[in-house]
Backbone as JSON, one array per atom type, in Angstrom:
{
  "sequence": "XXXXXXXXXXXXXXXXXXXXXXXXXXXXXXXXXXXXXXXXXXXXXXXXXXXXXXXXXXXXXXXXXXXXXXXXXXXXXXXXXXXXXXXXXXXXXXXXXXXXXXXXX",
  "N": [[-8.32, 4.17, 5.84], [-6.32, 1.6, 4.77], [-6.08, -0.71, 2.76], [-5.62, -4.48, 1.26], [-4.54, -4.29, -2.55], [-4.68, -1.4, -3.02], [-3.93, 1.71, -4.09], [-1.23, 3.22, -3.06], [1.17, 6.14, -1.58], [4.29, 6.89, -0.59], [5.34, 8.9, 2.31], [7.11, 9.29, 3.8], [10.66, 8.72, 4.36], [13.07, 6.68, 3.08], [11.94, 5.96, 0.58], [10.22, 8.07, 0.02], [7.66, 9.84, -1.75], [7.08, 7.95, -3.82], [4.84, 5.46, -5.61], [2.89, 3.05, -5.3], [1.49, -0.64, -5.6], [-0.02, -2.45, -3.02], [0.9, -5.05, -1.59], [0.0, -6.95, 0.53], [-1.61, -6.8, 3.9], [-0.04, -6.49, 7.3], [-1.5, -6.78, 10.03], [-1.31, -7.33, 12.63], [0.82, -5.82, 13.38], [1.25, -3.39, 12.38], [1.68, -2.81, 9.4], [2.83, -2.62, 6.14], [3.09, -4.59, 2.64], [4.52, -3.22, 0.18], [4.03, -3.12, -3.74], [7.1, -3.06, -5.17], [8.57, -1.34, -3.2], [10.51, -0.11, -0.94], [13.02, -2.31, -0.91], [14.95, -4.62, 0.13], [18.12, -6.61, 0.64], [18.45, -10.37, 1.07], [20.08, -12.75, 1.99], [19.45, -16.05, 0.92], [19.44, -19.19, 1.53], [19.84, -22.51, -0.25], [17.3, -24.1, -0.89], [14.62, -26.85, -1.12], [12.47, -25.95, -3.07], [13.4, -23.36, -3.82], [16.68, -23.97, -5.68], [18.35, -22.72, -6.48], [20.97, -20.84, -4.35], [21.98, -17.54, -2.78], [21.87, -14.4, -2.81], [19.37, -12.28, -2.61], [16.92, -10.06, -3.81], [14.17, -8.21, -2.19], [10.5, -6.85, -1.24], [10.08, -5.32, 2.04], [8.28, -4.58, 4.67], [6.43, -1.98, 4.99], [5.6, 1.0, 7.89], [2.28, 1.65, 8.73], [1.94, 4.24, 8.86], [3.09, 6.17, 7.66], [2.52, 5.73, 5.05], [-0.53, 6.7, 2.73], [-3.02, 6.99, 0.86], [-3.53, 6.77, -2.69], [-4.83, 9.35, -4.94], [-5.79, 9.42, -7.89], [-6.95, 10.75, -9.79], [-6.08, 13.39, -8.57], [-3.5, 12.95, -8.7], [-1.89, 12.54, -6.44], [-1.22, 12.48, -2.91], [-3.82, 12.02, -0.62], [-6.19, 12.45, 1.84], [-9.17, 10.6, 3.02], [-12.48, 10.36, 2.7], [-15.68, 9.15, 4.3], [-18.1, 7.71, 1.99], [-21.93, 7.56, 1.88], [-23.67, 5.24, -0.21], [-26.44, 4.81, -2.67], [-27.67, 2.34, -2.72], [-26.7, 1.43, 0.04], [-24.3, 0.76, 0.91], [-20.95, 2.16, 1.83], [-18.52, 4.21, 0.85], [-14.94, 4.95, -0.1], [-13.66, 8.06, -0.4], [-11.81, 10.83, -1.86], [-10.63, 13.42, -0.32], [-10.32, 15.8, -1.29], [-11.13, 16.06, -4.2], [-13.73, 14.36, -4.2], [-13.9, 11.8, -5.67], [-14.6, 8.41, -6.34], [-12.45, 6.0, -4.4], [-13.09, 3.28, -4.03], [-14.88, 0.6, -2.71], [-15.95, -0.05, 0.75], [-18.47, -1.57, 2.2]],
  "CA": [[-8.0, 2.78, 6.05], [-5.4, 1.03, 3.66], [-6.45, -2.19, 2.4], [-5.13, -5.2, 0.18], [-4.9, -3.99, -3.67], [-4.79, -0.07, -2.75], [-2.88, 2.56, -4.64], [-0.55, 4.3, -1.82], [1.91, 6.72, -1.8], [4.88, 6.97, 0.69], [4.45, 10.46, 2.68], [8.33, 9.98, 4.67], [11.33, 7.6, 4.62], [13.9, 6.9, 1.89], [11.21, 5.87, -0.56], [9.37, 8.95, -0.14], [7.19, 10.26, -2.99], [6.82, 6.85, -4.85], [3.64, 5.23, -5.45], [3.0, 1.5, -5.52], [-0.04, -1.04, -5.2], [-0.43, -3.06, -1.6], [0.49, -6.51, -1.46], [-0.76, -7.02, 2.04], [-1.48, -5.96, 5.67], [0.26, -7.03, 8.27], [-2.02, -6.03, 10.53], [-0.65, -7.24, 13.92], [2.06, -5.21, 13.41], [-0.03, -2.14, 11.88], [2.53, -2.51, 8.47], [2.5, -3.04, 4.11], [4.17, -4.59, 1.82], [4.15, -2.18, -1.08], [4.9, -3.73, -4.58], [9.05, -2.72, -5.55], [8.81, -0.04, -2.92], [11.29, -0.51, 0.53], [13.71, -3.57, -1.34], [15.89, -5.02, 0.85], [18.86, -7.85, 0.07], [18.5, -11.29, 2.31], [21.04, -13.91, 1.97], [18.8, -16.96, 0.88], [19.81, -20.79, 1.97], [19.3, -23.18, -1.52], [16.31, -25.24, -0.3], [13.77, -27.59, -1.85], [12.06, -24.82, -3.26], [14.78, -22.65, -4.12], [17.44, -24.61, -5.84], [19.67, -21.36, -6.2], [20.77, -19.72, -2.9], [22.58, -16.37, -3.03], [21.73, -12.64, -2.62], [17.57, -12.28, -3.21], [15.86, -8.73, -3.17], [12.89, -8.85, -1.82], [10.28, -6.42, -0.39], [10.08, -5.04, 3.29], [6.88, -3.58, 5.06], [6.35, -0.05, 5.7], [4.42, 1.36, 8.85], [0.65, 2.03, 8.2], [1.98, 5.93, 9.43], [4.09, 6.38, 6.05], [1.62, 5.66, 3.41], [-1.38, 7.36, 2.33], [-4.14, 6.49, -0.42], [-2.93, 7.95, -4.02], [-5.63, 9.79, -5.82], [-5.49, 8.98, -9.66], [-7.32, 12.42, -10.41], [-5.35, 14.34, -7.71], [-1.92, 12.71, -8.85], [-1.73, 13.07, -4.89], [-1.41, 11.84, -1.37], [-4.74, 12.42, 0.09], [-7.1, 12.39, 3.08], [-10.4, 10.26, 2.95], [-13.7, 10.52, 3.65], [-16.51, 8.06, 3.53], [-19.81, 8.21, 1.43], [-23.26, 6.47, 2.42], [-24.7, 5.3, -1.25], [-27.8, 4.91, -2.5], [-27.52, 0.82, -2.26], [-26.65, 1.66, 1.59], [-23.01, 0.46, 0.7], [-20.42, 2.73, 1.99], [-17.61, 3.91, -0.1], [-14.3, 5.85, 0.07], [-13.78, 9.94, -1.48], [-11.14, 11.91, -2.0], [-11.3, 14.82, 0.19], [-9.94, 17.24, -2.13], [-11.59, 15.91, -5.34], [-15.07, 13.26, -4.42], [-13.02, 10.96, -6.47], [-14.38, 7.47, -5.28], [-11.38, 5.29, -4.49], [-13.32, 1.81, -3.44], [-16.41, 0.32, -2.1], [-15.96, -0.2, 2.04], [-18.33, -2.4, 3.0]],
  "C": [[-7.39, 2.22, 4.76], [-5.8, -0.29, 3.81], [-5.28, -2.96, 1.42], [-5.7, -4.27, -1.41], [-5.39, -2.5, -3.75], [-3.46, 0.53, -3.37], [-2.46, 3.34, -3.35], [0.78, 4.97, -2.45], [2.95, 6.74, -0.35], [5.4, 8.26, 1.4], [6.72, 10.45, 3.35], [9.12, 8.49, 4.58], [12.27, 7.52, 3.49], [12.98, 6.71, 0.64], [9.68, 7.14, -0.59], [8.94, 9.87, -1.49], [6.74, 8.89, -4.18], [5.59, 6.38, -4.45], [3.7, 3.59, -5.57], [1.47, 0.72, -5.02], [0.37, -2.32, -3.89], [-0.71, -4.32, -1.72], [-0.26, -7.64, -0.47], [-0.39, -6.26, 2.94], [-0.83, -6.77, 6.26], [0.0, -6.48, 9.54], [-2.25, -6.17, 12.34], [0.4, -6.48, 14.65], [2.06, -3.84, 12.8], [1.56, -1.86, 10.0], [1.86, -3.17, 7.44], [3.14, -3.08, 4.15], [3.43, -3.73, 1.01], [4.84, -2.78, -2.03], [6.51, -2.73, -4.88], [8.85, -1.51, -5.05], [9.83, -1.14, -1.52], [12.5, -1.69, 0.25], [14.9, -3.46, -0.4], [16.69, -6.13, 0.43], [18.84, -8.56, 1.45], [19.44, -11.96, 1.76], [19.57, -15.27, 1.83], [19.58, -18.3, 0.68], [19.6, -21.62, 0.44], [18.21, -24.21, -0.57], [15.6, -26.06, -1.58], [13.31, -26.52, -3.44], [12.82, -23.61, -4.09], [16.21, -23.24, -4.73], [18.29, -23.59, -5.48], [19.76, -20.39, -5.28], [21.26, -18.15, -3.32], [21.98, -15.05, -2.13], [20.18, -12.46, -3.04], [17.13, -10.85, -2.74], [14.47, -8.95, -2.75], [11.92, -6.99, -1.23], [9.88, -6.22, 1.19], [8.93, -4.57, 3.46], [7.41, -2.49, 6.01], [5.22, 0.12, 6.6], [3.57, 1.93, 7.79], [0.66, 4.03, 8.02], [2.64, 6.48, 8.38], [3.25, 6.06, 5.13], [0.46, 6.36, 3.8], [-2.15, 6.97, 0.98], [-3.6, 7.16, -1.39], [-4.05, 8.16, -4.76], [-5.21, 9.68, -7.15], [-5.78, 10.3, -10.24], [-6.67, 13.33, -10.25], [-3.7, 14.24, -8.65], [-1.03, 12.89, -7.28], [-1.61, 12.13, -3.68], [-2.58, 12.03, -1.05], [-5.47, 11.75, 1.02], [-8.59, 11.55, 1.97], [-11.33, 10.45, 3.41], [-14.76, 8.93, 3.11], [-17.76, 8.5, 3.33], [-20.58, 7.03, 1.23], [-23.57, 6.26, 0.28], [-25.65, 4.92, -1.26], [-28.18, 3.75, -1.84], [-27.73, 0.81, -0.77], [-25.12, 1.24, 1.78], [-22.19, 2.2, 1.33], [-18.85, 2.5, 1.09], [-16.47, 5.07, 0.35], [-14.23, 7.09, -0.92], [-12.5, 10.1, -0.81], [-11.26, 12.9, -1.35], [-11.08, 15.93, -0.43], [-10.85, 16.87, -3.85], [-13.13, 15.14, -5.41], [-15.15, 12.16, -5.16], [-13.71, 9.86, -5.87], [-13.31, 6.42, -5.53], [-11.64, 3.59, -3.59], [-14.34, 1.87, -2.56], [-15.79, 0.01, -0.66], [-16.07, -1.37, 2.21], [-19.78, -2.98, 1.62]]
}
């Protein structure tokens, strides 16, 4: 499960292999933004807000099916598992390393 403020990696797509941290879910639509991963150019209007219109990069969201958690130890894409602790808290692992990568619940 990919959350807000999660290291991911992108597994397929033109930004494949880059890593980036998870600005949000958009989770009606099962997609992330990923910080300066997917940049797209919009045409922006000058508004209130915006004095200067023009050309604005911006990022796009990537399906939930293209990213993957990035292990820090691994240097990796990897699979999760979850572990009961002592507390009774549940937390995420690494499946290749026991790495924990964030408290659950």
């Amino acid at each position: 499960m990919i959350r807000k403020n999660d290291m991911v990696m992108v597994i397929t797509g033109r930004d494949k292999g880059k890593t980036g941290k998870v600005l949000a879910i958009l989770s009606a639509k099962g997609r992330a933004l990923v910080e300066k991963l997917q940049i797209v150019k919009r045409h922006q209007k000058p508004t209130q807000k915006i004095r200067q219109g023009g050309i604005v990069e911006k990022e796009a969201s990537i399906h939930l099916s293209n990213l993957m958690l990035y292990c820090a130890k691994c240097s990796k894409a990897v699979r999760t598992g979850v572990k009961i602790l002592k507390d009774g808290k549940k937390s995420r692992i690494c499946k290749k390393c026991d790495q924990e990568i964030g408290v659950v619940s």
